[in-house]
C-alpha positions in Angstrom: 92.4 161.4 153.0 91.0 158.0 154.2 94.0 158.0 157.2 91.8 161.1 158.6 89.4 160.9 160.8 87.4 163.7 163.3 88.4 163.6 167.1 85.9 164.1 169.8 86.7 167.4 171.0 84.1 167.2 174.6 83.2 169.8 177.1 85.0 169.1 180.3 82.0 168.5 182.1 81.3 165.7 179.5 84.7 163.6 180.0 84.4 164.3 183.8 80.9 162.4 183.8 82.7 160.0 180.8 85.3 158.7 183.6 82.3 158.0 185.7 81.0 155.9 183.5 83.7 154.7 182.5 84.8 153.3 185.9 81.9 151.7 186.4 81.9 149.5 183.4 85.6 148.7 183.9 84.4 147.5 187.5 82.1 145.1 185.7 84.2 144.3 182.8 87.7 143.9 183.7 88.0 140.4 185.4 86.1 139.2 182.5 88.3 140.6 179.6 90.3 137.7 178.0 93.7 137.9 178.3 94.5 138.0 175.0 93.1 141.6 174.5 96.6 143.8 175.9 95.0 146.8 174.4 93.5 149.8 176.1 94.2 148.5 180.0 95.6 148.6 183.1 99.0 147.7 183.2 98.9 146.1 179.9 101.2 147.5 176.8 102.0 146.3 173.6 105.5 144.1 174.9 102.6 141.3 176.1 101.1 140.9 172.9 105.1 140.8 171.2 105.5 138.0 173.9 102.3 135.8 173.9 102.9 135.6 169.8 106.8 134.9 170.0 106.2 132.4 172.9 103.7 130.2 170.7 106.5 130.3 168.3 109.2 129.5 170.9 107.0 126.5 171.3 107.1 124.2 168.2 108.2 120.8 168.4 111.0 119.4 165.6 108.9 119.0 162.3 106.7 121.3 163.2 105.4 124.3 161.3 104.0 127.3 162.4 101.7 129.7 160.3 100.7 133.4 161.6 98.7 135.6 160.1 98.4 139.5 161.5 94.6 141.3 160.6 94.3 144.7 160.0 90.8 146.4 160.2 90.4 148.9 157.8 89.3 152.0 160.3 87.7 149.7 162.8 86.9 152.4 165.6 85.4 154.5 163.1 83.2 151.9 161.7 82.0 149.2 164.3 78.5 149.0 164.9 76.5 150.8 168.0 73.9 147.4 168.5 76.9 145.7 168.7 78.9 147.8 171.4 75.1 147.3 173.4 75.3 144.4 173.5 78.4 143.4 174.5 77.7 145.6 177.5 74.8 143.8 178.3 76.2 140.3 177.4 78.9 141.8 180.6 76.6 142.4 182.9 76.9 146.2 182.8 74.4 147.8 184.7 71.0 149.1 182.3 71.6 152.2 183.3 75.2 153.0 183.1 74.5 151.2 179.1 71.6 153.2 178.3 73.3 156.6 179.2 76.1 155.0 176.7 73.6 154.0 173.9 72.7 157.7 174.6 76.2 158.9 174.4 76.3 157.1 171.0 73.3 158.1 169.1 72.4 161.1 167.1 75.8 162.2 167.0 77.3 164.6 164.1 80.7 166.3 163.9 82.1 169.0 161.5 85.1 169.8 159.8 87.0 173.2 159.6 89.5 174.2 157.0 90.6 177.7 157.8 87.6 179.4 158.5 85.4 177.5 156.7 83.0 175.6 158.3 81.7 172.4 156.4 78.0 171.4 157.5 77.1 168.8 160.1 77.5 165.3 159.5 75.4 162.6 160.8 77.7 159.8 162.8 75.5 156.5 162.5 78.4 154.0 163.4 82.3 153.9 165.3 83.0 155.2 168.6 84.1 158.8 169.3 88.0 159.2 168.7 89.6 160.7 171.3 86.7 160.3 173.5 87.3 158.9 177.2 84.8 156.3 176.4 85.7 155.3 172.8 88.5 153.1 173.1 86.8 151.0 176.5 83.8 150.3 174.3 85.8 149.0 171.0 87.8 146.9 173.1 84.5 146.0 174.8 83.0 145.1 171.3 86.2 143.3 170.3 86.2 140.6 173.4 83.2 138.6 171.7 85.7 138.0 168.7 88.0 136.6 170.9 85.8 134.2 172.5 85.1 132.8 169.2 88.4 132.4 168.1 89.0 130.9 171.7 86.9 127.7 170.2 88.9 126.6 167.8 91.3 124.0 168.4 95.1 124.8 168.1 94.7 128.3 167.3 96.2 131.1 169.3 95.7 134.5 169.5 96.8 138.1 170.1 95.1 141.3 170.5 96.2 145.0 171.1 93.5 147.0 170.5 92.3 146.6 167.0 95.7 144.7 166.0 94.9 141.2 165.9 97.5 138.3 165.4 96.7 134.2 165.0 99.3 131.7 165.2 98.6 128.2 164.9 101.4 125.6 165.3 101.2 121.7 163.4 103.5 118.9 161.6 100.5 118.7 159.0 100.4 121.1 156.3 96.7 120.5 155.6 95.7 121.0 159.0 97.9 124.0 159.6 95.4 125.3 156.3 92.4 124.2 157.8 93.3 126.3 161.0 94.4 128.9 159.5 91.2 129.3 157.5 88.6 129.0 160.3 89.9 131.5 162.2 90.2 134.3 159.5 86.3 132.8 158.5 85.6 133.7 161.9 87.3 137.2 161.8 85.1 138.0 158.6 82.0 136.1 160.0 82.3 138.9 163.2 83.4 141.7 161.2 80.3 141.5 158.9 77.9 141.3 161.8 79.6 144.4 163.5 80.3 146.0 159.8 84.1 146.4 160.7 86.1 146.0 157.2 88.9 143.4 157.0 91.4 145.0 154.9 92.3 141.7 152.9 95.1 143.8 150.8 96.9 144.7 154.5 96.1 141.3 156.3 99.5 139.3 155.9 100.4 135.9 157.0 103.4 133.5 156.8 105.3 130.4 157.7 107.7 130.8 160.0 111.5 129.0 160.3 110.1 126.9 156.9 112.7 127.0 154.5 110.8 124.5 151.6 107.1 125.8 152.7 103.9 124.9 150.6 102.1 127.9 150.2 99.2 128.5 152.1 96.0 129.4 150.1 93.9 131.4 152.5 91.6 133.9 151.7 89.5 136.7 153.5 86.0 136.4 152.2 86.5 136.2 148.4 89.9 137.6 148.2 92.9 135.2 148.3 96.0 136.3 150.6 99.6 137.2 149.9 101.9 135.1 152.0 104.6 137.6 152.8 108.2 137.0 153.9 108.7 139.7 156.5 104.8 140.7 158.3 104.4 143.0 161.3 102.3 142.9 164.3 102.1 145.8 166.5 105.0 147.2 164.3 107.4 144.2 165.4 108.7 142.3 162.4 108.7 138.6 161.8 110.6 137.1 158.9 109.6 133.4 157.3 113.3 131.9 158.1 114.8 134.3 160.5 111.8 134.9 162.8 112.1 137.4 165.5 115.8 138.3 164.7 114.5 140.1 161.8 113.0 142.7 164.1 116.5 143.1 165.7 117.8 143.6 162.6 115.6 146.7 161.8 116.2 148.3 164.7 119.9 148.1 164.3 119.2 149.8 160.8 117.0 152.3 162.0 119.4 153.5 164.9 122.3 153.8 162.6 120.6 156.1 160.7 119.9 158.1 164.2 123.3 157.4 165.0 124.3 159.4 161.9 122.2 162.2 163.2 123.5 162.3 166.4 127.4 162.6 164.9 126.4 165.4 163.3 125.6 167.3 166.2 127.8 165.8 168.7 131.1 167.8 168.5 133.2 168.3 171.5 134.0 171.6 170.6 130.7 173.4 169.8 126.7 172.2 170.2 125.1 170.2 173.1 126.0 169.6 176.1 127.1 165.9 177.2 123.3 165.8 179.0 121.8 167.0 175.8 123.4 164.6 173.8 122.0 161.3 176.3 118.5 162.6 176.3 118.7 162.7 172.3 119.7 159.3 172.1 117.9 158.0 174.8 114.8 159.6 173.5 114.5 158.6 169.5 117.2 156.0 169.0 117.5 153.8 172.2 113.7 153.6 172.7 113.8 152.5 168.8 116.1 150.1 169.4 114.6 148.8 172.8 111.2 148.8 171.7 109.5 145.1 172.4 113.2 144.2 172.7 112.8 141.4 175.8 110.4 139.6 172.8 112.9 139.6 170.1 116.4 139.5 171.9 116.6 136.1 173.1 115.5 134.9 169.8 118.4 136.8 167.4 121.7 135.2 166.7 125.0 136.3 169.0 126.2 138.2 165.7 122.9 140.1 165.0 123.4 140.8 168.6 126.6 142.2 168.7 125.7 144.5 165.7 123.1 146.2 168.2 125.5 146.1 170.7 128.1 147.7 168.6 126.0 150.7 168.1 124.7 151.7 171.4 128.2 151.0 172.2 129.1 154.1 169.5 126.4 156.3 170.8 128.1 156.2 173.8 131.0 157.6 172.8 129.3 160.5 171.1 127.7 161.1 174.4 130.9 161.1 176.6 132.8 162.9 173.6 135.1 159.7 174.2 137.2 158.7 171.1 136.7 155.8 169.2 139.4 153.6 170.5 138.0 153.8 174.1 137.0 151.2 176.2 133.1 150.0 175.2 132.1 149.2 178.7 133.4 152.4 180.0 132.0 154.3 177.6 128.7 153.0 178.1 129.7 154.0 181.9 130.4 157.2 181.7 127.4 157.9 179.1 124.9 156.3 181.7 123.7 154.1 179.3 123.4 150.7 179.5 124.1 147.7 177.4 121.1 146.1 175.2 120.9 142.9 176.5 120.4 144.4 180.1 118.2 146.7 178.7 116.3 143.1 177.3 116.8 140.6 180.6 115.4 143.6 182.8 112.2 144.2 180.7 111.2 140.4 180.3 112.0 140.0 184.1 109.4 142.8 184.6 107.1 141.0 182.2 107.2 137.9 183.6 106.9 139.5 187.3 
């Protein structure tokens, strides 16, 4: 029950007057956003927060070690505190009135559940932003900036944001400054989460070394409870193991499209079921966009057999597709399927980024 939370249902007049305000704030908020917050804006997606956390790991030196830690705030949207979404607005510059219409927005809200047709009575909403609101998800991310700038002061320590998704990677050759680092900036994340009364969920927050094989374990803690170093954590559902880094992602998606791949064979019979159209769009839609997601973050980073193994099943799908045998030619296939390999799939999406 705790994963459910009410959604804003609004009149339409309300979330016409909602992307009013909403432009307006955005016209004095945007330029000053920091670019480590991907979440919730214009041409921003969750590829440039895979890509600002793998390049600081790209960028170690020999000897070097490099800790990251991923933060996960327990219900964060539903819990973050209305003085604090104030006055973030006002520390932007936000015009009074266009904040006290949102402070307005905000207060004396209460919602409702219904369970067939029962009715439960109203409940008051003192804290969180709207789900599903227009508004909800500008103001959080809003809120969230002043964490950033904090984290911002601390020397060495990087950081990542996509929406309430929060990574810090810190890079050094000294084990008890890597700590040190480490541990100011989750003090930091706690310090801010108590003053907005958003809950670090210390039992989902994971950190590790990364490409140490003889690591010291970290002790780092979030308030009074000490952390699990894990071997394999995820941020923004990409996954980064201690030795094998990135290429552990590329290996989950490999294992993930096989089991698609078995899906699709089932239904992929020359003789009866979909159509050669069908059968692309089915792969295109579940497996390939599995298989390609964050994909210009992780590719250049797996080994050339890891690779292949990827390739190997596109290269398969393929053949389902055209209703080619197995035997057939793999660049052909991919040809007359109208799909294309991984790895151009990977170059074309980190040229993109990068343009």
């Amino acid at each position: 029950m705790l994963s459910f939370r009410p959604v804003t249902l609004t009149s339409t007049l309300r979330k016409l007057i909602e992307r009013i305000v909403a432009r307006g704030v955005r016209d004095c908020i945007e330029d000053r956003l920091r670019p480590e917050q991907k979440g919730f804006r214009p041409a921003r997606s969750p590829l440039d927060t895979l890509m600002q956390v793998a390049s600081a790991v790209r960028r170690r030196m020999d000897g070097e070690r490099t800790a990251a830690a991923f933060i996960d705030d327990a219900r964060a949207c539903d819990s973050v505190d209305h003085g604090c979404i104030v006055r973030e607005l006002l520390s932007f510059g936000v015009e009074r009135h266009l904040v006290a219409w949102i402070a307005g927005f905000l207060r004396g809200r209460t919602s409702k559940v219904r369970v067939d047709n029962a009715l439960a009575e109203d409940i008051s909403v003192t804290c969180g932003v709207p789900q599903g609101s227009v508004l909800g998800r500008l103001l959080f991310i809003i809120t969230v900036a002043s964490l950033g700038r904090r984290l911002k002061r601390i020397t060495g320590l990087r950081n990542g944001f996509f929406a309430d998704d929060l990574g810090i990677v810190c890079t050094s050759n000294d084990l008890s400054e890597l700590q040190q680092r480490k541990q100011q900036g989750l003090d930091c994340i706690t310090h801010w989460s108590a003053e907005c009364r958003v809950e670090v969920s210390a039992g989902k927050t994971e950190h590790t070394q990364l490409a140490a094989r003889e690591a010291k374990l970290l002790s780092l803690k979030v308030g009074a409870t000490a952390l699990k170093e894990e071997r394999a954590p995820e941020l923004v559902d990409l996954t980064m193991h201690r030795l094998k880094g990135l290429s552990k992602h590329g290996l989950c998606m490999k294992a993930v499209a096989s089991t698609r791949l078995l899906q699709l064979r089932a239904a992929a019979s020359p003789e009866w079921g979909p159509d050669r159209e069908e059968r692309r769009g089915s792969h295109r839609a579940p497996e390939q966009a599995e298989m390609c997601y964050g994909v210009a973050s992780w590719w250049f980073d797996t080994s050339l057999s890891d690779l292949e193994r990827v390739e190997r099943v596109q290269a398969q799908a393929a053949h389902m597709v055209a209703g080619n045998p197995k035997a057939a030619n793999r660049e052909g296939g991919l040809r007359e399927a109208r799909l294309k390999p991984i790895n151009e799939v990977a170059r074309r999406r980190a040229l993109d980024h990068y343009l």
